[in-house]
TORRO-535201 format. One line per field, with one value per residue (C-alpha): residue number from 1; residue in three letters; x, y, z. Coordinates in steps of 0.05 Angstrom, whole numbers, plus 5000, padded with zeros to 4 digits. Layout:
TORRO-535201
num: NUM,...;
residuo: ALA,...;
xx: X,...;
yy: Y,...;
zz: Z,...;
end
This chain:
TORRO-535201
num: 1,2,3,4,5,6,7,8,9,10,11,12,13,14,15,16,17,18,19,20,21,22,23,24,25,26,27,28,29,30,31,32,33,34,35,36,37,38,39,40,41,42,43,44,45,46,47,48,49,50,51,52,53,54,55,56,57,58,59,60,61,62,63,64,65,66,67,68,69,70,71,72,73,74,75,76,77,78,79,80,81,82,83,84,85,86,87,88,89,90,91,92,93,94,95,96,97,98,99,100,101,102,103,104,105,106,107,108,109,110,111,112,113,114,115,116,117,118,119,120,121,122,123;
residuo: UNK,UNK,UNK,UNK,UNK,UNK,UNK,UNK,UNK,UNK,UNK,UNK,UNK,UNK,UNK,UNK,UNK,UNK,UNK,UNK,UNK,UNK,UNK,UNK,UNK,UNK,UNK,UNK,UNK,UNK,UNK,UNK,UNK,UNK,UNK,UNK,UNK,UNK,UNK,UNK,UNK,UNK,UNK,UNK,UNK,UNK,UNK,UNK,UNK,UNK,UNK,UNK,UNK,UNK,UNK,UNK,UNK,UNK,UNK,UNK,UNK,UNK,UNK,UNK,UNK,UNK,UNK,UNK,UNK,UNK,UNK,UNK,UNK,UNK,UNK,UNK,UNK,UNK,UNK,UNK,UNK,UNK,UNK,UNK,UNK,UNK,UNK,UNK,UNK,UNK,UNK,UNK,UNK,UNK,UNK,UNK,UNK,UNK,UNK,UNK,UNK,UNK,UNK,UNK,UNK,UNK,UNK,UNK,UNK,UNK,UNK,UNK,UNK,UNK,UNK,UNK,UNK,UNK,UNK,UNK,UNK,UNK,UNK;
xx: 3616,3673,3701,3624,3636,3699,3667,3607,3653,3691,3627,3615,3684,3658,3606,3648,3683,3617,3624,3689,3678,3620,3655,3724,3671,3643,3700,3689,3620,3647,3689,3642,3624,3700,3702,3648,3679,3738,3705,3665,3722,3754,3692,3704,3774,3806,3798,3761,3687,3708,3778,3749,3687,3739,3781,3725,3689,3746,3744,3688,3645,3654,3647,3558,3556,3604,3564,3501,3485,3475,3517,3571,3534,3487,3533,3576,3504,3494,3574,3549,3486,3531,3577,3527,3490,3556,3568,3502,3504,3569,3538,3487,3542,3586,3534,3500,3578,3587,3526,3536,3602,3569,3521,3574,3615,3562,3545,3613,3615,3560,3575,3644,3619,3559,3629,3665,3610,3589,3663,3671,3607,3636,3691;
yy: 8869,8823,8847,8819,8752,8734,8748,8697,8650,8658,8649,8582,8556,8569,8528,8476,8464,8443,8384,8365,8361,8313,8271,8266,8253,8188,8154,8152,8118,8048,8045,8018,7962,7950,7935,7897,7848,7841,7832,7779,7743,7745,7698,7650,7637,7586,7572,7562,7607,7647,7671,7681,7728,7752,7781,7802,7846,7860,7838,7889,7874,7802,7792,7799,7750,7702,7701,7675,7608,7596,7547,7554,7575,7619,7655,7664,7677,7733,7769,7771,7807,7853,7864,7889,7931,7963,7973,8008,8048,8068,8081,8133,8170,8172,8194,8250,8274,8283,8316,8375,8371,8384,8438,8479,8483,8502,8559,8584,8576,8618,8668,8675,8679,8738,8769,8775,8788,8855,8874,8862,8910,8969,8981;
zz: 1780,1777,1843,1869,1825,1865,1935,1905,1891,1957,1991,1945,1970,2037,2040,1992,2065,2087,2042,2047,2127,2109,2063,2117,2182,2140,2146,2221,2219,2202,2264,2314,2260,2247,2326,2330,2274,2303,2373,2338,2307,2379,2409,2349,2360,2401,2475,2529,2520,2589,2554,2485,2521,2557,2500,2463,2512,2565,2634,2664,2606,2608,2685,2674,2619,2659,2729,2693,2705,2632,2592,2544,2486,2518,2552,2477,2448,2502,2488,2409,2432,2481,2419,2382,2423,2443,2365,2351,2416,2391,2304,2344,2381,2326,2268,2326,2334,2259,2246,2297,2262,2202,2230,2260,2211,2161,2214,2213,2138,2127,2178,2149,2074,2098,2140,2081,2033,2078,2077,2005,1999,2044,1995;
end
């Protein structure tokens, strides 16, 4: 019986990994909002609104927002939006990333606890 306890509570352990990999893989989700900040904090520095767009989003991502006939503002309205629909685009890839993370590694948890469970048994 207490040969079965300590396979139960390697199995336990097992899926204990299943929540430390949860708890690690949340510190990833606030990155995309961390860029978008600082991204943010780029189009309210100094400069001209062409250079500050232009640090914020890069030049490929900038070049769109800086052909539009639009004016200043607009134009610094329109790199916030991109910001920010670059951030959550980013949230969703991110958060679908971690929770296959999450799945697999629940999968192998289990399959490794029933694996050494049915070993533990054989004896």
């Amino acid at each position: 019986m207490t040969n079965r306890l300590t396979w139960i509570g390697f199995l336990a352990m097992a899926f204990a990994i299943v929540g430390l990999a949860g708890l690690f893989a949340s510190y990833a989700l606030p990155v995309a909002l961390d860029r978008a900040i600082a991204q943010t904090v780029l189009l309210d520095g100094a400069g001209t609104a062409q250079a500050r767009i232009v640090a914020a989003l890069g030049e490929a991502g900038a070049r769109p927002i800086l052909q539009a006939p639009d004016g200043e503002a607009a134009k610094l309205q329109a790199a916030a939006r991109a910001i920010l629909r670059q951030a959550a685009a980013e949230q969703d890839a991110t958060a679908l990333r971690l929770r296959w993370l999450i799945v697999v590694v629940s999968i192998m948890g289990a399959l490794f606890g029933a694996a050494v469970l049915g070993a533990g048994g054989s004896r």
